[in-house]
Structure formats: C-alpha cells, structure tokens
N, C-alpha and C positions, 0 to 999 in steps of 0.2 A: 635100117633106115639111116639113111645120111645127113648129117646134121646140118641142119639151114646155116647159109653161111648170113654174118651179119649183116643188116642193112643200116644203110648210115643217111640220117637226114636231118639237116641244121647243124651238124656239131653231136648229134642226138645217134646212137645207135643200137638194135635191139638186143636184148640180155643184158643191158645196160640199168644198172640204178640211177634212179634219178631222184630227186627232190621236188614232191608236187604240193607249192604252200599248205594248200588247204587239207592234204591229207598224210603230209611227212614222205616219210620215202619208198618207195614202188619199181616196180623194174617193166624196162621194157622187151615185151612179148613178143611183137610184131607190129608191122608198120602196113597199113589196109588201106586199100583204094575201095573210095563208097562213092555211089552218085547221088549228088544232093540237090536237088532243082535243075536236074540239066548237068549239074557240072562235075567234072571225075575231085573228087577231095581225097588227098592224103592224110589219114590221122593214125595218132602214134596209141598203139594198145598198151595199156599201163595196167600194170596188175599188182594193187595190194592185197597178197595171202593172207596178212591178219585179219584185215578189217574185210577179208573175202568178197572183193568189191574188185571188178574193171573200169577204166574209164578210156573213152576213146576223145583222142585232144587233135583237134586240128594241126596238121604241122607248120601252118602259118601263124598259128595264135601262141607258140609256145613262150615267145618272149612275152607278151600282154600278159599272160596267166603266172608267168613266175616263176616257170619249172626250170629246173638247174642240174648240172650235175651236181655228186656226192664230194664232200669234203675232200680237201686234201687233209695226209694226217697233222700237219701244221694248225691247219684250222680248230683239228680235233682237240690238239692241244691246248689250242688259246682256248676254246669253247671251256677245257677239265680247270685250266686256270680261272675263267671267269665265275666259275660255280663256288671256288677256294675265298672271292670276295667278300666284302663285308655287303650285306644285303641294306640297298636301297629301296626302302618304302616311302614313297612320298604320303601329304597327311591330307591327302583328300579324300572324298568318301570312299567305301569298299565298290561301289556301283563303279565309279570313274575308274578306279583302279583295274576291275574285275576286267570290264571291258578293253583297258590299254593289255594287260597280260594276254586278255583275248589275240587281240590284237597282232601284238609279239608273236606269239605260239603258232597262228595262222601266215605268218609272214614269210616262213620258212626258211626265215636266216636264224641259221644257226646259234651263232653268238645273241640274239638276242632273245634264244627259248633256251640259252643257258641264264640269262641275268633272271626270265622268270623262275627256274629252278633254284637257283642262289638265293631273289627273293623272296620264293613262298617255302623255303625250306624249314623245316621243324625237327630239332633234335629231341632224343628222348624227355629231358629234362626242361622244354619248353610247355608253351601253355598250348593246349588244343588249338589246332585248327575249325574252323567254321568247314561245314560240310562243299561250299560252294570253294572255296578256299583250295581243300584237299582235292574237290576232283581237278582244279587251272593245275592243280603241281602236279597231280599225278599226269595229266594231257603233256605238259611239257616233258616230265621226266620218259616219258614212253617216248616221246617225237625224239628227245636228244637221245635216247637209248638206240632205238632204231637204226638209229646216223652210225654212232660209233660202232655197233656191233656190227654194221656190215664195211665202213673204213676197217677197221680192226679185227675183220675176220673172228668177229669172235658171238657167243650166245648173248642174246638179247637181256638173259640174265646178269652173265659177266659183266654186260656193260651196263646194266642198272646199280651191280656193285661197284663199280669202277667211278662211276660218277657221286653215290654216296663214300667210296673213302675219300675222294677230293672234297666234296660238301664236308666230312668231315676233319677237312685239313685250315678249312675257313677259322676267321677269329671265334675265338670262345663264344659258343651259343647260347643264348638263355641265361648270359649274364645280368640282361640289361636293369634288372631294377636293381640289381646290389653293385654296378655299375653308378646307376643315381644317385643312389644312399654312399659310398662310399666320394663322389664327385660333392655333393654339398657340405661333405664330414670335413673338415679342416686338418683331421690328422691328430687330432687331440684326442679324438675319444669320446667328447662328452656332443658329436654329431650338429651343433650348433653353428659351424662355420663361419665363426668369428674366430679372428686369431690370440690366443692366449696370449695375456699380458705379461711378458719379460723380464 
C-alpha cells in the first residue's frame, strides 16, 4: 500500500502534531470532507493515542479553537528554563488559584503550563500537596511532557525526567520557613532581630 501523500490545509498538514488547548498535543490523521446541512465541510482528524479519543475540527475554526503547531526547540527551552524559576503563588484563595492554573493548563501555551509546573511543584522535603493541588500539577506536567517528548524525539518518560532535573535546578526548595526564621534573626543568635548593642 502506498503511503498517503500529505495534505496540507491552513498552514495545517496531516501526520502533523499539533497542539489542541483543551487536550495538549495530537497528531493529524487526515483531513475529511462531511456534509453538514447541505454544505461540503472540511475538518481536520486529530488523533490523541493516549487519551484514545479523535476529534474532528472544522478547518475554518482552527484559529477560534487555538490549535497551533508544536514548539520550536527554542520555545522548549525557554519552557525547561521557566520551570528552574522561583515559583509564584499569589495569596488568594486555593478556589481562585485552582481555576487560573486551570485555566493556564487549558490554554495550551506552553510557557504558561510550564509556570503551573514551576508553581505547583513539590520537592521531596516539602510539605504535602492537597489531593486537588497534585492532580493541576500532574495535568500540567503530562501536557508539558507530551510537548517536549515529541520536539525532542524523545519517551514521554524521558521527558517527565527531563523537566524534573530542571524543576530541580530551581532555588532551594522547601526552604521557606527557615528562610523566615533565619530573615527576622539579626545574625546574633539569640533570633530577636534587634541589633546587639556595640
């Protein structure tokens, strides 16, 4: 059997990975004419093997929906960089938060389901995660892993460790309370943070 030559439509062509927000990244199968009230419609067959799910997308809706092509390796790198940051949690409720991580993770920009990685990451020597907590970081860490192991030609494993040695290239983790205690300590010792009289 002779191998289907590619078809190309939008910028979009099949055997092609793509980035689809809402479910990370899928490749494309083939491109199928259906008729849908009368009219011939082109949509683009998207196949995620993990999640064993197709989805057929309009090929005039692909810009509305979000779907992109895969990283450049540049991007991938600024993504391993941005995971090496100091994590930003702002201090409003877990509810507000959960949902903007939500949010991020579904966006299907990369750089910013690396900053949820970076912020909900937990080293051995931190304190528990909340069960709703662990599954946002695990959803992020699988979306960014996805990305990189198919730029990077490499196992979706590989690239789960690849992004925790840079998670663990970030500043000291699970310093933060002897951080505090050492930040109010004046350096004297006796942890009172008044400065000893001369």
């Amino acid at each position: 059997m002779a191998a289907k030559k590619p078809v190309q439509r939008q910028g979009f062509k099949t055997g092609e990975y793509v980035v689809y927000p809402a479910h990370g990244v899928g490749q494309i199968t083939d491109i199928e004419e259906q008729e849908i009230a009368g009219f011939a419609l082109e949509l683009f067959v998207i196949d995620f093997a993990k999640d064993k799910m197709t989805l057929r997308i309009p090929v005039p809706k692909v810009e509305s929906v979000g779907m992109r092509k895969i990283s450049e390796a540049d991007q991938i790198a600024k993504a391993l960089k941005t995971v090496q940051g100091r994590a930003r949690i702002k201090r409003t409720m877990w509810s507000r938060r959960a949902q903007e991580y939500d949010a991020k993770i579904n966006s299907g920009d990369l750089i910013q389901i690396a900053e949820v990685v970076r912020d909900l990451y937990r080293s051995e020597n931190q304190p528990e995660q909340s069960y709703s907590e662990r599954q946002l970081y695990e959803a992020a860490l699988e979306r960014m892993a996805r990305e990189v192991s198919v730029v990077n030609k490499i196992s979706e494993t590989e690239a789960v460790n690849l992004i925790e040695e840079n998670l663990a290239k970030g500043p000291r983790r699970g310093a933060k309370a002897d951080d505090a205690a050492a930040d109010s300590d004046d350096g004297d010792g006796d942890g009172d943070g008044e400065e000893a009289a001369a």
